[in-house]
N, C-alpha and C positions, 0 to 999 in steps of 0.2 A: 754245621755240626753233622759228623757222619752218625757214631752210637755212642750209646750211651752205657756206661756200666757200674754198675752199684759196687761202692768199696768200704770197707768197715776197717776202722783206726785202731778201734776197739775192740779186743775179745767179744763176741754174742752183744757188742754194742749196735747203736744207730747207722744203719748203710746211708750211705750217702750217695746219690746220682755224680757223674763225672762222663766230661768229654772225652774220651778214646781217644782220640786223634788215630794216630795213624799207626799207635802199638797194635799189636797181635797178642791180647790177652785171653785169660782162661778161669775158671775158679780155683782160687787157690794162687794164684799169680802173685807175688810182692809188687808193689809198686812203691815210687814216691809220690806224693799229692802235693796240692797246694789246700791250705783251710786257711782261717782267719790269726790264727797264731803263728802261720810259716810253713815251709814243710813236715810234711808230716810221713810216716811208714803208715803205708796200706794193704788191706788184702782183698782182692776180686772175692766177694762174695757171688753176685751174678753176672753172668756174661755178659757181654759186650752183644747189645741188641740195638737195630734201626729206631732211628730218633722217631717219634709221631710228630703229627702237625703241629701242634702246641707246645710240645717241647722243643721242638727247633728254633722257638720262638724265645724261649730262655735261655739265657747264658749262663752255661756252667763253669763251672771251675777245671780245669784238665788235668789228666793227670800226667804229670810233669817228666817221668821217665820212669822205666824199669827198675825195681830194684837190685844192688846187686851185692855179691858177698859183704863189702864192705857196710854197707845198709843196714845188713841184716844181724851182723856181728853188732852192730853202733844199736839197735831195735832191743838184742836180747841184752846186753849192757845196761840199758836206758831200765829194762823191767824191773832187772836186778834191784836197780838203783833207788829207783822208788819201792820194791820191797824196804828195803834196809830205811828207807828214809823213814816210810810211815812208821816200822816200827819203833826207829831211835828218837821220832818225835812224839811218840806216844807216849815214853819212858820223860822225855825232858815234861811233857805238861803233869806230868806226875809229880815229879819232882819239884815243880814249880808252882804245883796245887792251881792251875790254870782252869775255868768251869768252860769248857770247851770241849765238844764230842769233833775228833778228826773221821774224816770221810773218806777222804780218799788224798792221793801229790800222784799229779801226774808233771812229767819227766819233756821238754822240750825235745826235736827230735836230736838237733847237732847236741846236748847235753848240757845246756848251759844254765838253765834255769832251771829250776826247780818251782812247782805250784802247790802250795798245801791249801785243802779247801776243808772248811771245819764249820759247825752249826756251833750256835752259843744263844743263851736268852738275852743276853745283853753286850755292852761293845766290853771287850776283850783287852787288859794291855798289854800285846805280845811282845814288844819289844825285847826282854832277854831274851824270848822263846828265838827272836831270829839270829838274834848273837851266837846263839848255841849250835842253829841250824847254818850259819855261815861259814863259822871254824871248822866244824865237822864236816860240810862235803864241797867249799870252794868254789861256788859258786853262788847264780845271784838268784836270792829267794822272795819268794812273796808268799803272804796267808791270804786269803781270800774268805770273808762269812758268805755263807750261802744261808737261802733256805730251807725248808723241810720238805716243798716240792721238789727245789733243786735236788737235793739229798737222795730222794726218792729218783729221780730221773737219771744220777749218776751211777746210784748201787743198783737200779734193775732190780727185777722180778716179775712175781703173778699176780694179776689182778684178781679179785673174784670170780671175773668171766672165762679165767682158765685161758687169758691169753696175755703176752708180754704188754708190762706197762705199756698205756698210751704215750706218755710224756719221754719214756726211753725208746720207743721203738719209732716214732715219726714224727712225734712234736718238735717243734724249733724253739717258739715263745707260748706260754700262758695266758690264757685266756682268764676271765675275771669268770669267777663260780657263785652263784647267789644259792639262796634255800627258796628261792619262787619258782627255779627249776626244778629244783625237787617236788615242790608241790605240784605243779603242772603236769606232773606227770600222775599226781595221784598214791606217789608212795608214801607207808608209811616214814615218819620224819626220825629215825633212828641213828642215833649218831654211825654203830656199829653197819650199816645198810648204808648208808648212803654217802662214807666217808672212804676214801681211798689208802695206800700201804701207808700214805706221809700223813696221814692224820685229818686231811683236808677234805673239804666236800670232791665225788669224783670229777676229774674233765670228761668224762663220758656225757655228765649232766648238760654240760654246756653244747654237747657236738647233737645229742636229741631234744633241744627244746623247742625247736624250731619245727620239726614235725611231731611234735605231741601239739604243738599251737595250732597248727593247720589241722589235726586230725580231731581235735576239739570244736574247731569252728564246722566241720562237715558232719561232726551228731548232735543230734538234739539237745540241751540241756536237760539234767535230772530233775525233776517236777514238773515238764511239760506235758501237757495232752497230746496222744498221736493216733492218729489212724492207718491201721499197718493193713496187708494181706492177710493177718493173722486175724485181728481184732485190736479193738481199740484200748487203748487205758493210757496210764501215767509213766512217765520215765523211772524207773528207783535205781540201775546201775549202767555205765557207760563200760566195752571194752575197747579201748583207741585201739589199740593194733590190728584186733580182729576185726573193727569196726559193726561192733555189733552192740544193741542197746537193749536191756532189759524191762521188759514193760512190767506193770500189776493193774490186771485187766478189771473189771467193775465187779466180775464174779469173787474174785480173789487169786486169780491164776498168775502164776508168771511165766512169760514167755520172753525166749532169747529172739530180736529179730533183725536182721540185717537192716543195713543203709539203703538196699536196692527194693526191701520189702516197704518202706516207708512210705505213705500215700502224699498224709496231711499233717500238720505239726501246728498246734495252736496250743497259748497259754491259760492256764487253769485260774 
């Protein structure tokens, strides 16, 4: 592998690494790719930069050629298409009284298929839905139920943290989210706090629980007896990140005191 360069399928979607080979690309560059559904229309988000050691060690996908007028004509075509689709398939589950929220249809690149991907509480009988959708654009259609993560991870957006979704901007697959990494961490257990745009607990939770473990196991528990630089007393508050533990001394005093002040730790 010579570089490697980051290309987006998607408007402000997921970039994706890719082999260069031996084009002369730039940002802003058309390309063709290869992905898991076929070719696909791409656009160089980042330059074409030298592979590291570990990367040279995975195999990526190349991109397959330049794109060219023809590509790009077949690309805005393709957008069209799925404009008009979603909105003429949103008028048939209407009409059809269908309990199904549409998301998003995305458009194959040569044109031939069509993908509606739609959330429902339960299984769905689309069947006329695709009769409708068959006659109308001639080609071969499929529905797809997704989840509400999925959902979340197609339509993008902000997280609380004031930065793009985790799951749209570099996730591939889902990881499993429990409420004992919430606790681990210590936060309060608020649905509104600790649940992300799709409803669910956040994937943030799952990506720090592994150093809130470790940084738990390196301070003292809360009701332990310690003996600091400071003075001695009982654990009442732990802060993991700062790694700093709050004592309540025999006088009545409280003191903040670090990990590196900490002498002797014995139970009460």
């Amino acid at each position: 592998m010579g570089k490697i360069v980051g290309v987006s399928v998607r408007p402000g979607g997921k970039i994706y690494n890719y082999d260069a080979g031996l084009f002369v690309l730039s940002s802003g560059s058309h390309v063709v790719v290869e992905t898991e559904h076929g070719l696909e229309f791409g656009t160089v988000v980042t330059p074409p930069r030298p592979a590291g050691e570990q990367e040279s060690k995975i195999r990526l996908r190349k991109v397959y050629r330049l794109a060219n007028d023809e590509n790009l004509t077949q690309h805005r075509k393709n957008i069209e298409t799925e404009k008009s689709a979603h909105a003429y398939c949103l008028k048939c589950i209407n009409e059809l009284g269908l309990e199904m929220n549409l998301v998003s249809v995305r458009s194959l690149f040569d044109g031939t298929k069509l993908t509606f991907y739609f959330t429902a509480d339960g299984r769905v009988d689309f069947r006329e839905l695709v009769k409708m959708l068959v006659k109308a654009y001639r080609v071969r259609i499929e529905l797809r139920q997704i989840g509400v993560r999925n959902r979340a991870k197609m339509c993008g957006g902000i997280g609380r943290c004031g930065h793009v979704l985790c799951c749209s901007g570099f996730m591939n697959d889902f990881e499993p989210v429990s409420i004992r990494m919430a606790k681990e961490q210590g936060t309060l257990l608020n649905p509104t706090k600790i649940s992300g745009l799709c409803g669910r607990l956040m994937c943030c939770l799952a990506f720090e629980y592994e150093t809130y473990c470790y940084l738990k196991r390196k301070l003292p528990d809360a009701g332990k007896y310690v003996r600091t630089k400071m003075g001695s007393g009982k654990v009442v508050r732990r802060n993991l990140l700062k790694e700093l533990i709050t004592i309540k001394t025999d006088e009545g005093r409280e003191l903040d005191v670090g990990l590196d002040e900490i002498i002797e730790e014995k139970n009460v």
